[in-house]
C-alpha positions as CSV (number, residue, x, y, z in Angstrom):
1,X,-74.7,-15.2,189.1
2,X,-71.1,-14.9,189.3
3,X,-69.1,-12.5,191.3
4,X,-67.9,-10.4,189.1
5,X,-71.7,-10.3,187.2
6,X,-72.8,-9.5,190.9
7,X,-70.5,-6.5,191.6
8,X,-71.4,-5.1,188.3
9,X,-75.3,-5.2,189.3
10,X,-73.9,-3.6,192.6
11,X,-72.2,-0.9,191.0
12,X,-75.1,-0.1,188.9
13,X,-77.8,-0.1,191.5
14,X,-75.4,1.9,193.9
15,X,-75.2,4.7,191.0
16,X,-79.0,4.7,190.6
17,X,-79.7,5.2,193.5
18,X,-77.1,7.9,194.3
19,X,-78.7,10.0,191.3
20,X,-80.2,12.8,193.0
21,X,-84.2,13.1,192.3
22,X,-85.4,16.3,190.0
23,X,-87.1,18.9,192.3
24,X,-91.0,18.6,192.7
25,X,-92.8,22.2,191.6
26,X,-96.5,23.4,191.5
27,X,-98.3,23.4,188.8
28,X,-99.3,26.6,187.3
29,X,-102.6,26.8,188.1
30,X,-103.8,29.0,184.9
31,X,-103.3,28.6,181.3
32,X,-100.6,28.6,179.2
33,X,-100.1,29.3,175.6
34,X,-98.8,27.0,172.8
35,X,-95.5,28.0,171.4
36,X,-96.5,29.2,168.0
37,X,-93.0,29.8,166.6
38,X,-89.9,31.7,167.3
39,X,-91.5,35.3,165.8
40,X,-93.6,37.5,167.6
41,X,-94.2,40.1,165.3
42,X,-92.3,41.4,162.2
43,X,-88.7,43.2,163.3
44,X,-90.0,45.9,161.0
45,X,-93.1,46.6,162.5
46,X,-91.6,46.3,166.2
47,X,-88.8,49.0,165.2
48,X,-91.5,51.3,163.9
49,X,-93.2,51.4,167.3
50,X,-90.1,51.9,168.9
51,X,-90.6,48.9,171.2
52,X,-86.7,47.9,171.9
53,X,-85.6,51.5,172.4
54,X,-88.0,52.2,174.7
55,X,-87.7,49.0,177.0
56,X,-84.0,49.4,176.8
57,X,-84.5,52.4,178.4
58,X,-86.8,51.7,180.9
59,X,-84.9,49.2,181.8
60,X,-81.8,51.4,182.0
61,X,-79.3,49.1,180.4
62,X,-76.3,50.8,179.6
63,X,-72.4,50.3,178.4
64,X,-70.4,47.4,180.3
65,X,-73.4,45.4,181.3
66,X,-74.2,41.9,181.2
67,X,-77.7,40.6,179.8
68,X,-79.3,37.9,179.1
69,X,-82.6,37.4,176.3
70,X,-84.2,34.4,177.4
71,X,-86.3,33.0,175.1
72,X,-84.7,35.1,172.6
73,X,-85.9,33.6,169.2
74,X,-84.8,35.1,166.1
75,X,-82.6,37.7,168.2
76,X,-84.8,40.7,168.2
77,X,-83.6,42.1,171.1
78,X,-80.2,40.2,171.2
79,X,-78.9,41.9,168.0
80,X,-79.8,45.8,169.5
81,X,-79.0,45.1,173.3
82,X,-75.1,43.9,171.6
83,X,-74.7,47.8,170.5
84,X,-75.9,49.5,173.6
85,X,-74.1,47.1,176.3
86,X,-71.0,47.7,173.8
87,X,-67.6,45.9,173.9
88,X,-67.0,45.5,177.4
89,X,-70.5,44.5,177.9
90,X,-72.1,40.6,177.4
91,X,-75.6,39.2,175.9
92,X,-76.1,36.0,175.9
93,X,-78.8,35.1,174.1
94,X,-81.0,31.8,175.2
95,X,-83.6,29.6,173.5
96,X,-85.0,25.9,174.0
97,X,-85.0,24.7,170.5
98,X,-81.7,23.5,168.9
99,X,-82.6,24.9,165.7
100,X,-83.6,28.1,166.3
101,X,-80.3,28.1,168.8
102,X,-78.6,27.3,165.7
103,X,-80.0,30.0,163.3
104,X,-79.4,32.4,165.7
105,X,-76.0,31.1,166.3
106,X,-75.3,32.0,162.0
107,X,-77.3,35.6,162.1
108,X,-74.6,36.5,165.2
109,X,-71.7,35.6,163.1
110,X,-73.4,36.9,160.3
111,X,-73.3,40.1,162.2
112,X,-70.4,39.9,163.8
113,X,-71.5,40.5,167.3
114,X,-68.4,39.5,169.4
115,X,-69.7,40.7,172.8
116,X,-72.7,37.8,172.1
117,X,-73.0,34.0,173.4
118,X,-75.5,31.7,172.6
119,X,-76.3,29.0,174.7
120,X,-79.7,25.9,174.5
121,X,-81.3,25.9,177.9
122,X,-84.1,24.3,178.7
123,X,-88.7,24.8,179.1
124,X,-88.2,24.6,182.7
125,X,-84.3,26.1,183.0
126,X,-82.7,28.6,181.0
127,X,-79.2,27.4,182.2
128,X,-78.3,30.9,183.7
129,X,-75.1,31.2,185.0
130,X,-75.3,31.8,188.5
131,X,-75.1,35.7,189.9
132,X,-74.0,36.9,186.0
133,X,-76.6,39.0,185.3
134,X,-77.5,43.0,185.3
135,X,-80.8,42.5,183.5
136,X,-82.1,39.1,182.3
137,X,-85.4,39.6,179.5
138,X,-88.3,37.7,179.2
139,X,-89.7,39.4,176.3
140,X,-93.6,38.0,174.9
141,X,-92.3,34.5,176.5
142,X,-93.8,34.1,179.5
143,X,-97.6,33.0,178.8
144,X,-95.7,30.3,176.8
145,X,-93.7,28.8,179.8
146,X,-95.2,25.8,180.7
147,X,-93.8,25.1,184.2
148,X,-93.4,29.1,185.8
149,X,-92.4,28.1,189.2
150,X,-89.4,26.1,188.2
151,X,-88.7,28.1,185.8
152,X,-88.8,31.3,187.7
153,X,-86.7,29.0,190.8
154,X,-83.5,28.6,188.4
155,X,-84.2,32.1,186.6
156,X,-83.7,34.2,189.4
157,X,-80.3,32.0,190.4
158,X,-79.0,34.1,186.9
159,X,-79.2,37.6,188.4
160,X,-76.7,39.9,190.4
161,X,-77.3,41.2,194.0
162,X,-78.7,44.5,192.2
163,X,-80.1,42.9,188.9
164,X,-83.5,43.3,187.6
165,X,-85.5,40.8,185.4
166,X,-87.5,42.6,183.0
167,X,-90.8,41.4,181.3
168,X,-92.3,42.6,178.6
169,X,-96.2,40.8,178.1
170,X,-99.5,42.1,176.4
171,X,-102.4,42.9,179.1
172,X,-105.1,40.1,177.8
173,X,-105.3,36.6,178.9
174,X,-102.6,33.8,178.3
175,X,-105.6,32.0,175.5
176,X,-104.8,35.1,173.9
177,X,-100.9,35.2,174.4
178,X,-100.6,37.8,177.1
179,X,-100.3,38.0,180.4
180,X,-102.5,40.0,183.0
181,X,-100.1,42.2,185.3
182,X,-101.5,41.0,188.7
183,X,-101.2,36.9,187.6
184,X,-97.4,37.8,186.7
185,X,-97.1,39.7,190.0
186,X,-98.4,36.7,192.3
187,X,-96.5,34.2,190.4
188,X,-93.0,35.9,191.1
189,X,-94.0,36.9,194.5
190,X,-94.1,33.2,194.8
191,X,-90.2,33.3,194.0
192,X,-89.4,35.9,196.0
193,X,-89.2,38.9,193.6
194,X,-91.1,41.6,193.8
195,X,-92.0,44.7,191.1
196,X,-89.4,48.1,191.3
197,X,-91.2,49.7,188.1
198,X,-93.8,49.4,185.5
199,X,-94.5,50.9,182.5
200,X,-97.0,50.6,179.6
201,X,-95.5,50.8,176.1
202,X,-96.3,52.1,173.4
203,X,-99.0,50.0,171.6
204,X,-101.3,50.3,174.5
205,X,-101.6,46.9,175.7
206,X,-97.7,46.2,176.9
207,X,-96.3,46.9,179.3
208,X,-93.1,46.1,181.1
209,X,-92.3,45.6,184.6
210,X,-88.8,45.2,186.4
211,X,-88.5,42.4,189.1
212,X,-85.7,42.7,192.5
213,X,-84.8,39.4,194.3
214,X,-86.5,40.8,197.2
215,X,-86.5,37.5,199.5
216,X,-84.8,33.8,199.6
217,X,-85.3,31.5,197.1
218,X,-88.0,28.9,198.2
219,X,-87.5,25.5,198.6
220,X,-89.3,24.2,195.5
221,X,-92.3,21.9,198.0
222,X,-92.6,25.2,199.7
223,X,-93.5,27.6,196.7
224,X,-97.4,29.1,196.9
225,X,-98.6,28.2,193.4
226,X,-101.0,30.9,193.0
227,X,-104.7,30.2,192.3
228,X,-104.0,26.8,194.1
């Protein structure tokens, strides 16, 4: 080998090795549910039942505040939390697939919702810009996240000293795309965050409840999967 093929193998094993290794996380030690598509239910149907209104004010989200919808789909909730945060307020709205990033991309322009961002994250990060956030949403998403503890790890990095993260889930069991209260409850006491209010909705079988940082985040080897 010659010494400048040498230094070349040198350089490149030097950077491999200085590439930092991806954080090892529990396994969520329940089920979760297939993704079957970027719609939970007609927008019609949901604005009949007055679900949006009603989490929007349970979660107390008013003028000048900054959100974020994670998981946000079609933009259900992205296109009514743009009116009620209002000009000087922010959503951005998040999703994993490209495409669906991309249609919801047009349907804000569409719209012309200037106070909205839309932004690709990913199943295990949402890409949450750190300490931005009055309220972050995880609306009828959670069942469908495949790896909760990392997830939850970089999620919570996304909220202000005083922010709350709000989930909305169906009380039945993740085979059935829901989420029972006390699984959700263990799993983000394994992040630190702990429940300030809960609520059942309107249909009966959701409910919401409003997560604090309540405690450091854990190093990821340290985090108590629950059920483990």
């Amino acid at each position: 080998m010659s010494t400048r093929a040498a230094a070349a193998a040198f350089v490149f094993l030097a950077g491999c090795r200085a590439q930092p290794s991806e954080p090892h996380f529990p396994a969520a030690h329940r089920d979760v549910a297939p993704i079957v598509g970027d719609t939970f239910s007609t927008e019609d149907a949901r604005d009949r039942a007055g679900e949006a209104e009603q989490v929007m004010e349970l979660a107390r989200v008013s003028p000048g505040m900054s959100v974020a919808d994670v998981g946000a789909g079609e933009g259900y909730y992205t296109v009514r939390l743009a009116p009620v945060v209002g000009p000087k307020g922010r959503v951005l709205a998040e999703d994993i697939f490209p495409e669906v990033r991309d249609q919801l991309s047009e349907r804000v322009q569409r719209e012309r919702l200037d106070n909205v961002a839309v932004k690709l994250g990913t199943a295990e990060n949402p890409m949450l810009p750190a300490g931005s956030f009055d309220r972050v949403f995880l609306v009828h998403m959670y069942h469908e996240v495949q790896s909760p503890y990392a997830f939850l790890w970089h999620a919570r990095e996304g909220v202000k000293p005083d922010g709350l993260v709000i989930v909305v889930e169906s009380n039945r069991p993740v085979r059935q795309h829901g989420m029972p209260p006390s699984e959700l409850k263990c799993e983000f006491a394994a992040l630190g965050m702990l429940p300030v209010k809960a609520a059942m909705l309107t249909s009966r079988e959701d409910y919401l409840i409003a997560f604090r940082v309540a405690g450091p985040r854990p190093a990821p080897d340290k985090i108590m999967a629950c059920g483990a």
